[in-house]
N, CA, C and O atoms as CSV, one atom per row, in Angstrom:
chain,resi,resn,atom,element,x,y,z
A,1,UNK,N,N,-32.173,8.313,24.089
A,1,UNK,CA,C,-31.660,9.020,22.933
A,1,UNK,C,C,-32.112,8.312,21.670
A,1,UNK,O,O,-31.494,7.283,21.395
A,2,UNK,N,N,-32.803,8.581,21.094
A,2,UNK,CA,C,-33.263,8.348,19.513
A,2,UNK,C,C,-32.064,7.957,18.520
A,2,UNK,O,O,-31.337,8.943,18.401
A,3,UNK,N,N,-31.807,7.358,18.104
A,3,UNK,CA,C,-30.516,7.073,16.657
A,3,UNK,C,C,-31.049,7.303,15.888
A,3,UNK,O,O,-32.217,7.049,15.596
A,4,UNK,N,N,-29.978,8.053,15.208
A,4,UNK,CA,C,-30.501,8.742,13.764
A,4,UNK,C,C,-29.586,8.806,13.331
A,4,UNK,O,O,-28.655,9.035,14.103
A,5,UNK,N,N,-29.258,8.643,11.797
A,5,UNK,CA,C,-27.582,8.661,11.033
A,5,UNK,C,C,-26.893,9.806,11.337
A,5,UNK,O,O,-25.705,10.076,11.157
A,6,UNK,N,N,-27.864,10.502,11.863
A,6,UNK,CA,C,-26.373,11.867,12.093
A,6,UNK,C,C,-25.284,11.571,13.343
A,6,UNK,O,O,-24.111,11.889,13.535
A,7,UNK,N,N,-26.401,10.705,14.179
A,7,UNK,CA,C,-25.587,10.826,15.710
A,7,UNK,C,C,-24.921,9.448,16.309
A,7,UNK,O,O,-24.450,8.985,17.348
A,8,UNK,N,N,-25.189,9.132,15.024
A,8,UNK,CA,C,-24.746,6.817,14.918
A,8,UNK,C,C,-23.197,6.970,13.902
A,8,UNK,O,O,-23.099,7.735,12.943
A,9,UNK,N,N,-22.573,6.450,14.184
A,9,UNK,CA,C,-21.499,6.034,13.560
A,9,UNK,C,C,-21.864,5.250,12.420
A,9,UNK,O,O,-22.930,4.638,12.490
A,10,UNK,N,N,-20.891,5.120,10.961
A,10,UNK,CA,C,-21.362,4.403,10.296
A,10,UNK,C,C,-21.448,3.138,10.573
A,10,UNK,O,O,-22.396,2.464,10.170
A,11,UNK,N,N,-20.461,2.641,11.307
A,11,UNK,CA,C,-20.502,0.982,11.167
A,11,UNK,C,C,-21.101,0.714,12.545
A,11,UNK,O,O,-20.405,-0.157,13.065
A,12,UNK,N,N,-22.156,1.107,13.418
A,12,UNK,CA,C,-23.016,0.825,14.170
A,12,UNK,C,C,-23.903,-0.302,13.886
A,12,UNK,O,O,-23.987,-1.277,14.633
A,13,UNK,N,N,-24.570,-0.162,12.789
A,13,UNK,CA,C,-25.609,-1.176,12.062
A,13,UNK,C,C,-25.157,-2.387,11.520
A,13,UNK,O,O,-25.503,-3.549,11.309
A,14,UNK,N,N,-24.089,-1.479,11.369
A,14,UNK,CA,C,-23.235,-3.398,10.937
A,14,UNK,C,C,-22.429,-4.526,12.094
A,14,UNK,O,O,-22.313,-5.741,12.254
A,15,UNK,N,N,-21.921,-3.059,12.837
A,15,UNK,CA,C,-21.429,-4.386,14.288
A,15,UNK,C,C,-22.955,-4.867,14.933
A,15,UNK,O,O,-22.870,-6.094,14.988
A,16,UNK,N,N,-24.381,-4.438,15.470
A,16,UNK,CA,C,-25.313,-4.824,15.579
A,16,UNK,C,C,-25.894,-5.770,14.672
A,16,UNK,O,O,-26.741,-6.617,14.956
A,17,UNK,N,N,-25.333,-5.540,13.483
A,17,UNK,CA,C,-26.456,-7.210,12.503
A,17,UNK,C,C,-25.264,-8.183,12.539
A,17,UNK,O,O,-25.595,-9.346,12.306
A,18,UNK,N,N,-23.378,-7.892,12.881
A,18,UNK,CA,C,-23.111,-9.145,12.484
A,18,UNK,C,C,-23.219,-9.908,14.165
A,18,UNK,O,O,-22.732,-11.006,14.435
A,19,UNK,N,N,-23.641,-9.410,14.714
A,19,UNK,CA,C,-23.794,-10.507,16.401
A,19,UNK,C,C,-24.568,-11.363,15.953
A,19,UNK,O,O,-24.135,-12.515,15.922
A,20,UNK,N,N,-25.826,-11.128,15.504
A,20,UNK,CA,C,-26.807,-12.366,15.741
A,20,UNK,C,C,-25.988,-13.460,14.395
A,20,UNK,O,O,-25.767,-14.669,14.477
A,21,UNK,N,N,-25.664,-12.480,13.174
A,21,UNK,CA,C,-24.745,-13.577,12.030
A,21,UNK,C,C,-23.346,-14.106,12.588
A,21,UNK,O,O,-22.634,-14.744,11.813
A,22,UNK,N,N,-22.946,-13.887,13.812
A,22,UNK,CA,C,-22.015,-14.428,14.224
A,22,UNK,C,C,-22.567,-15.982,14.947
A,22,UNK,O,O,-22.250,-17.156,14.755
A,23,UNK,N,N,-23.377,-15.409,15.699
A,23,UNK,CA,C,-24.095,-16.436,16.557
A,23,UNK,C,C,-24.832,-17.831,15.578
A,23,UNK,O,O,-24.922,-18.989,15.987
A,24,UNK,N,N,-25.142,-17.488,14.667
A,24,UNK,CA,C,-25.883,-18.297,13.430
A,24,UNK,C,C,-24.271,-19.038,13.165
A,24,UNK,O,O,-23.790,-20.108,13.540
A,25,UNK,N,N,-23.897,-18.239,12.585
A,25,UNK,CA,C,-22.149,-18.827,11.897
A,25,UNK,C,C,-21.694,-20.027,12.980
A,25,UNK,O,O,-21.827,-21.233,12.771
A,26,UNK,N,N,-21.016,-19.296,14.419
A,26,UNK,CA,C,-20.710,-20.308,15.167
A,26,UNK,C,C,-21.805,-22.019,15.130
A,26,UNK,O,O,-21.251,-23.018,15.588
A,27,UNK,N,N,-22.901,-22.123,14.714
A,27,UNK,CA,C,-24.136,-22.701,14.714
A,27,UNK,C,C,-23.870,-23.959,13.869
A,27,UNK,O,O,-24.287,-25.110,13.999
A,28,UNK,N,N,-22.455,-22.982,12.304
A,28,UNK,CA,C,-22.174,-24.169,11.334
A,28,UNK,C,C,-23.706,-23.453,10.398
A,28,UNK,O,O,-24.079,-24.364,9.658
A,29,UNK,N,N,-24.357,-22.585,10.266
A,29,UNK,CA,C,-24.688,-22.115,9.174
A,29,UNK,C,C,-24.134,-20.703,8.699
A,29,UNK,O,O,-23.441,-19.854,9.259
A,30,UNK,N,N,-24.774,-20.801,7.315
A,30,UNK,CA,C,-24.244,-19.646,6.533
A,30,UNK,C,C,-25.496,-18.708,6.346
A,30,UNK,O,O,-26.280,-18.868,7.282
A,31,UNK,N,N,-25.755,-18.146,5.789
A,31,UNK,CA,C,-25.983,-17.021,4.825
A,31,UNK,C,C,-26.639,-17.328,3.399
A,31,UNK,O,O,-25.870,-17.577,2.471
A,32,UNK,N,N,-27.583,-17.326,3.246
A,32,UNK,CA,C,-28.240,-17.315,1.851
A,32,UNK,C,C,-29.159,-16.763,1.250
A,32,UNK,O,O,-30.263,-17.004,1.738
A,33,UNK,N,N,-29.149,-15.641,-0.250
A,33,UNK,CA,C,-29.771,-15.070,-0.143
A,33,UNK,C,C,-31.022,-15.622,-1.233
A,33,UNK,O,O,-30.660,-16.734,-1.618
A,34,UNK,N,N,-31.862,-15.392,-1.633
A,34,UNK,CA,C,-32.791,-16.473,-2.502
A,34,UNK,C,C,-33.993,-15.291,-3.409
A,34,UNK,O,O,-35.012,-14.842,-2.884
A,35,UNK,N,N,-33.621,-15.044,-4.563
A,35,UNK,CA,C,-34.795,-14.464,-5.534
A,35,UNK,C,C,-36.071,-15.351,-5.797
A,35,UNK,O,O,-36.516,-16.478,-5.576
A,36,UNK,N,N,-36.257,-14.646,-6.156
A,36,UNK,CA,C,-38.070,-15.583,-6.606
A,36,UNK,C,C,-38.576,-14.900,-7.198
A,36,UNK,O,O,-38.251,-13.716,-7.111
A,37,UNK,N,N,-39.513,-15.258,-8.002
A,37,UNK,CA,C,-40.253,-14.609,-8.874
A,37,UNK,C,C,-41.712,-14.139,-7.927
A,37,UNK,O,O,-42.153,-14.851,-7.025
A,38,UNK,N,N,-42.222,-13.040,-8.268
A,38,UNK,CA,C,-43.380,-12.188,-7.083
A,38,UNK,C,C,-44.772,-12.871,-8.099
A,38,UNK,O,O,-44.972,-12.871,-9.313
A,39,UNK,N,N,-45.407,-13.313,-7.139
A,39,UNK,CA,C,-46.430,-14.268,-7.933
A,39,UNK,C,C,-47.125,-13.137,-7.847
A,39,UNK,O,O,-47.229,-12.692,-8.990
A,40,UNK,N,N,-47.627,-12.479,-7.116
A,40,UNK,CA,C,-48.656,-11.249,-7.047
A,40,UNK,C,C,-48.189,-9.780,-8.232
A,40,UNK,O,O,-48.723,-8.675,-8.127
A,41,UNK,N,N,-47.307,-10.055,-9.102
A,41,UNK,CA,C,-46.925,-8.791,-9.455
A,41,UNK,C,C,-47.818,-9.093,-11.241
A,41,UNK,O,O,-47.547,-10.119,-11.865
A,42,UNK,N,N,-48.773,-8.104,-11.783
A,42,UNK,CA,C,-48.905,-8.297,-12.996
A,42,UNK,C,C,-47.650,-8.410,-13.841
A,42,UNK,O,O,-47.857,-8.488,-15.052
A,43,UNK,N,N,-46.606,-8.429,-13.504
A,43,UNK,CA,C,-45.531,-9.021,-14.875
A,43,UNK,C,C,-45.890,-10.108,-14.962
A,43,UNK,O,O,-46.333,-10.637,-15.981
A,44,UNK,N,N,-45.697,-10.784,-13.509
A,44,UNK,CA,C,-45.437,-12.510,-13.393
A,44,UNK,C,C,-46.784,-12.979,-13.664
A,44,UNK,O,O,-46.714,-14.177,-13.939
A,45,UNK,N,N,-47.818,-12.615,-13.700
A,45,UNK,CA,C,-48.905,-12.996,-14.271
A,45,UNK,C,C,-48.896,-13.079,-16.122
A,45,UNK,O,O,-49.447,-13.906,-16.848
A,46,UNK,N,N,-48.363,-12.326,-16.351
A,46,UNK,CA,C,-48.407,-12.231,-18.263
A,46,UNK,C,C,-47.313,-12.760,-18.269
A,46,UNK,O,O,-47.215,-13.045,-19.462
A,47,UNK,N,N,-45.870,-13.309,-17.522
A,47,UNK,CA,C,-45.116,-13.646,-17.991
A,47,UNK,C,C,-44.470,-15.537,-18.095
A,47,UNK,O,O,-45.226,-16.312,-17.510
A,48,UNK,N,N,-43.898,-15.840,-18.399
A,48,UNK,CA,C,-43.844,-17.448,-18.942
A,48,UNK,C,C,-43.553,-17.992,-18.066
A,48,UNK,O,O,-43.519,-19.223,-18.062
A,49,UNK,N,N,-43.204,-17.160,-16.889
A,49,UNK,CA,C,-42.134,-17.905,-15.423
A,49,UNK,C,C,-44.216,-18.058,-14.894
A,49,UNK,O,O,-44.080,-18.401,-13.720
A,50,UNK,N,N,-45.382,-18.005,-15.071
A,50,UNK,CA,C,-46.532,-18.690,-14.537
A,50,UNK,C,C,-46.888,-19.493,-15.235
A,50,UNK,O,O,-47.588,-20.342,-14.684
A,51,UNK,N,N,-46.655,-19.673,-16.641
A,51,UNK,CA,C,-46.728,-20.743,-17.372
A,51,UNK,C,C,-45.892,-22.098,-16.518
A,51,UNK,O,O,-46.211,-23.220,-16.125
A,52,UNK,N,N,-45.109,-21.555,-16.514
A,52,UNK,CA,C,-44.022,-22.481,-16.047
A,52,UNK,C,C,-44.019,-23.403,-14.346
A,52,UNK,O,O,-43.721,-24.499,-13.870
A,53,UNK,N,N,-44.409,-22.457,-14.059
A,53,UNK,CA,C,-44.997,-22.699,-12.627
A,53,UNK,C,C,-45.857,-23.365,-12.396
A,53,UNK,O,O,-45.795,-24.137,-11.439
A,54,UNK,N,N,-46.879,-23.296,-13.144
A,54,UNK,CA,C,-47.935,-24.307,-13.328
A,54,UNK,C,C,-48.049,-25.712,-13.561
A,54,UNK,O,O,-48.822,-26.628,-13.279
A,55,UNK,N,N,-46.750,-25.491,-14.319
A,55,UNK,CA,C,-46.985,-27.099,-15.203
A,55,UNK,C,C,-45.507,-27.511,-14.522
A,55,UNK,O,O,-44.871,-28.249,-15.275
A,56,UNK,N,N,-44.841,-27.208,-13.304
A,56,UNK,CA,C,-43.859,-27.719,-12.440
A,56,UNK,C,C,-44.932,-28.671,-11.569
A,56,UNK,O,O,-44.949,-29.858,-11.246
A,57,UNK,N,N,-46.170,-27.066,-11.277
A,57,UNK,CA,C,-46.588,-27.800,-9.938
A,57,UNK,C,C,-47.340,-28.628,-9.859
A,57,UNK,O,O,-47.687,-29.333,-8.911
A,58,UNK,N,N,-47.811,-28.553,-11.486
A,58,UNK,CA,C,-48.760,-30.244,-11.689
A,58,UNK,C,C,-48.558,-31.399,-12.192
A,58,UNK,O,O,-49.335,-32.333,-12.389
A,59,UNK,N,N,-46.484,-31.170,-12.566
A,59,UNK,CA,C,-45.616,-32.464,-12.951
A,59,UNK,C,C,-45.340,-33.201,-11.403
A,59,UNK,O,O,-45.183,-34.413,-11.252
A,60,UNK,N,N,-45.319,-32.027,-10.138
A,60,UNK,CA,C,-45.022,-32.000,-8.811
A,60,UNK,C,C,-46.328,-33.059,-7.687
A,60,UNK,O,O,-46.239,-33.773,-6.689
A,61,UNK,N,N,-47.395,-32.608,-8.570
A,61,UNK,CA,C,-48.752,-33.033,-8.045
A,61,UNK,C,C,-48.796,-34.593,-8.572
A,61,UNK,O,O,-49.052,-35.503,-7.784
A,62,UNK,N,N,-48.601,-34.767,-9.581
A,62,UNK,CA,C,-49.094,-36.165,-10.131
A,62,UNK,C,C,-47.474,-37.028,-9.914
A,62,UNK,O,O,-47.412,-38.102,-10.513
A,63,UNK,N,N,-46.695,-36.772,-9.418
A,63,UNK,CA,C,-45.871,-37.981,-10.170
A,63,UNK,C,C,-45.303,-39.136,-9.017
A,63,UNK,O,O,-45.270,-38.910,-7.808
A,64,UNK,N,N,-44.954,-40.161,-9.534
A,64,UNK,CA,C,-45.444,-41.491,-8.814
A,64,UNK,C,C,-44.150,-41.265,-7.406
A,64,UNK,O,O,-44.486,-41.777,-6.338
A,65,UNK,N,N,-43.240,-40.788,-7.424
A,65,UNK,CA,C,-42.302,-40.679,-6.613
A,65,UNK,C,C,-41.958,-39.330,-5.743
A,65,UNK,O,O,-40.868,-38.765,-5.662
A,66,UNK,N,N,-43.502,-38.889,-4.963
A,66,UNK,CA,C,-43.365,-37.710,-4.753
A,66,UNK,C,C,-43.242,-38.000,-3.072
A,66,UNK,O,O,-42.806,-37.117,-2.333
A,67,UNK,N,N,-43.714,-39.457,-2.496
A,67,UNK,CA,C,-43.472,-39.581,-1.513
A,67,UNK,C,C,-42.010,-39.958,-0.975
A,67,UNK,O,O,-41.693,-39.819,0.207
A,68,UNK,N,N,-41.090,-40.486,-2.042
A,68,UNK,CA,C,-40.227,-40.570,-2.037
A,68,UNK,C,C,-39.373,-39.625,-1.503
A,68,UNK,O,O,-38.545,-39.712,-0.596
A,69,UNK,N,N,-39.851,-38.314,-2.517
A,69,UNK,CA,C,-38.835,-37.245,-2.529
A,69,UNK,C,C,-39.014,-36.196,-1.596
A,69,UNK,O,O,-38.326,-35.200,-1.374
A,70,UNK,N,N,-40.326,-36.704,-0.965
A,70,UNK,CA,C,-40.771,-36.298,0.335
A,70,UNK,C,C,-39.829,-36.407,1.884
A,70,UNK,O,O,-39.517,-35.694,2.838
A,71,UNK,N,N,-39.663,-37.669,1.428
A,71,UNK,CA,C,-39.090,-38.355,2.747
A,71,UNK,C,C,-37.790,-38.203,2.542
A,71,UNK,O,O,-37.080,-38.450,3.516
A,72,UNK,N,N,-36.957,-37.671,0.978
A,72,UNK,CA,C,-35.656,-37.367,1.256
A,72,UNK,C,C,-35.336,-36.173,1.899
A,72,UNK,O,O,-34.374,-35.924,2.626
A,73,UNK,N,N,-36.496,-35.286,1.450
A,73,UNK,CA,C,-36.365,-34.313,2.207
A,73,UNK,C,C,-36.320,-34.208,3.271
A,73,UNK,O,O,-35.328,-33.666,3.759
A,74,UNK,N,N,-37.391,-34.686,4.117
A,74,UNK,CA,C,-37.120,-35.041,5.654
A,74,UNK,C,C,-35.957,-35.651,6.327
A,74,UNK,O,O,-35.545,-35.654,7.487
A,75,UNK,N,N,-35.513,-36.236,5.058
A,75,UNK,CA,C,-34.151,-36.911,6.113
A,75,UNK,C,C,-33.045,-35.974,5.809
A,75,UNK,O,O,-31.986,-35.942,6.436
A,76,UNK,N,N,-33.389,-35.126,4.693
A,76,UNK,CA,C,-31.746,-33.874,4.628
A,76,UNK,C,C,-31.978,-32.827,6.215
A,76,UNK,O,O,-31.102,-32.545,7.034
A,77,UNK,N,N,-33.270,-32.480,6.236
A,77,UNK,CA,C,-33.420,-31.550,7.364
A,77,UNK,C,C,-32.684,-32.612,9.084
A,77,UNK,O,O,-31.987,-32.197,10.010
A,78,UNK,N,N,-33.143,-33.697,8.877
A,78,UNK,CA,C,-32.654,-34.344,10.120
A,78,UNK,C,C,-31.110,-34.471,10.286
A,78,UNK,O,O,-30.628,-34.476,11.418
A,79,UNK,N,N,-30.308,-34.576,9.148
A,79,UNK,CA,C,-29.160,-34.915,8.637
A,79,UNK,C,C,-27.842,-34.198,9.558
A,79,UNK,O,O,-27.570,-33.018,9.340
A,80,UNK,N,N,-27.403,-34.636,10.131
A,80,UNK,CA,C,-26.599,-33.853,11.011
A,80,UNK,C,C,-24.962,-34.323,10.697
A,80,UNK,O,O,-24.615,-35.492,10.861
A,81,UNK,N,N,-24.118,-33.379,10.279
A,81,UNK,CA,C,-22.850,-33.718,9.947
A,81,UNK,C,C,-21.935,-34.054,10.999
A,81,UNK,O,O,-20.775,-34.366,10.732
């Protein structure tokens, strides 16, 4: 049988997406949702958020404590509460 909104209940789609977010949850994670700016879109090309981007990623490229902040990172991902 094919599902199609006529012949699905409304809250079908939602008891089906919260299993796997249940399964994540029990896990001890959450949920996060994250914007970004679309590097491919001509706004973000004419607009100041690539200016900006640029000169993050070449304060990011040169600076003396990047291995540092490297390896903190690695140790938040290992980090187990």
């Amino acid at each position: 049988m094919r599902v199609t909104s006529s012949n699905r209940s409304k809250g079908a789609s939602r008891r089906y997406a919260s299993a796997p977010c249940a399964r994540l949850r029990a896990q001890g994670l959450r949920r996060v949702e994250l914007w970004v700016p679309d590097m491919h879109s001509t706004r973000f090309a004419a607009a100041r958020f690539r200016t900006m981007a640029q000169r993050q990623s070449a304060r990011a490229a040169i600076a003396d404590d990047v291995y540092d902040d490297q390896l903190f990172v690695e140790n938040l991902a290992d980090w187990d509460e």
